[in-house]
N, C-alpha and C positions, 0 to 999 in steps of 0.2 A: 937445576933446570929452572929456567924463569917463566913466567905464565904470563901467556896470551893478552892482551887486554880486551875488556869487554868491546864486542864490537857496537858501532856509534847506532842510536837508531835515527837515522837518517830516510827523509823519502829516497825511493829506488829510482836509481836512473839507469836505464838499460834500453834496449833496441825496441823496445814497446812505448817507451816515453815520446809524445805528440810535438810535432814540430815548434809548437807555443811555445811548450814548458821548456823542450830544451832549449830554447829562445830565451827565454826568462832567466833559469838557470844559470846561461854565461853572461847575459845580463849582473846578475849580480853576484859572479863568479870576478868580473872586471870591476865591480864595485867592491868587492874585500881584496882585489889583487893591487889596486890604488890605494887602499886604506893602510897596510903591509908596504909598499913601497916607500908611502909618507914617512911609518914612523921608524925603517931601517937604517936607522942611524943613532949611537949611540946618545950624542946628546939631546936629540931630538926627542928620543924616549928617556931619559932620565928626566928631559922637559915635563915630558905629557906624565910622568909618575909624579911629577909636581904639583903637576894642574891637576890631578886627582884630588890631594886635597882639599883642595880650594885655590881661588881664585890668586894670582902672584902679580908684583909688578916685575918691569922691568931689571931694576935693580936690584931688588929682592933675589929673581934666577943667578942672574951677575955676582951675587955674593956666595949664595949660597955652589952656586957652582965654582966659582971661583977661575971665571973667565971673562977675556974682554966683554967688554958692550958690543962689541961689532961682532964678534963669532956669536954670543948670546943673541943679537940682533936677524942675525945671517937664517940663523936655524928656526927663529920665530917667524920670520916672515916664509919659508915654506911651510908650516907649521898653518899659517894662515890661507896661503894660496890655497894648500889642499884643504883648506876648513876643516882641520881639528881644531882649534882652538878661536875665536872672537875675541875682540879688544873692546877696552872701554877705559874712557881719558876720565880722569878727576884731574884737573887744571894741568898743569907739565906731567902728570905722573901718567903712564899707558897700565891698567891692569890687563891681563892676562885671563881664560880661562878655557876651559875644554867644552865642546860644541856639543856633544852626544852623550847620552848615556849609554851608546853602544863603544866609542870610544873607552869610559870611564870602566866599562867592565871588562872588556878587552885589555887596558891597562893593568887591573887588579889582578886578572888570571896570570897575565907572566910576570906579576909582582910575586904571585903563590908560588910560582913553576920556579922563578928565576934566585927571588932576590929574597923571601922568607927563609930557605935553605941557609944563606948566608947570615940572616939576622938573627932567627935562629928562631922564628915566631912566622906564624900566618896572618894575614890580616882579623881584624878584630870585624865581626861582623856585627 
């Protein structure tokens, strides 16, 4: 028998909740539902697990992923539309980094959920 998980405590939302708050609520229900669309793409998230640890250039991703410049390119610039990540030039070279710290921890949990399993270690905190 597998057991329940604890339930979230989250504020209640129910047929007593004020026209505001449920206002607000998918307010920023379509703010984590764009954040989750940004980074539903494989490479896009192994990006942004990059840009966790600091700041990358261009090249840098390119190597380390070990894919063109132009798919590397392709997926940075959504990457930027949706503002997760900011750029910053030092002469020819573009660095790379992640915009939030809501981002950065949102990263790290499905680093724990996903990708620690496989490593075989949790992030170091």
């Amino acid at each position: 028998m597998t057991s329940q998980p604890a339930p979230l405590a989250l504020p209640k939302f129910d047929p007593t909740t004020s026209p505001e708050e449920r206002a607000a609520f998918f307010e920023q229900a379509k703010k984590a539902s764009d954040l989750l669309k940004a980074m539903s793409h494989e490479t896009r998230l192994v990006i942004l697990c990059l840009l966790s640890e600091g700041e990358r250039s261009v090249g840098e991703i390119e190597t380390i992923l070990d894919m063109p410049q132009a798919a590397v390119s392709q997926q940075l610039a959504r990457l930027r539309f949706d503002r997760l990540v900011t750029t910053r030039r030092e002469g020819r070279t573009i660095y790379y980094s992640l915009t939030s710290e809501e981002v950065t921890g949102l990263i790290g949990t499905l680093y724990d959920l996903f990708c620690a399993p496989v490593r075989g270690s949790g992030r170091s905190e």
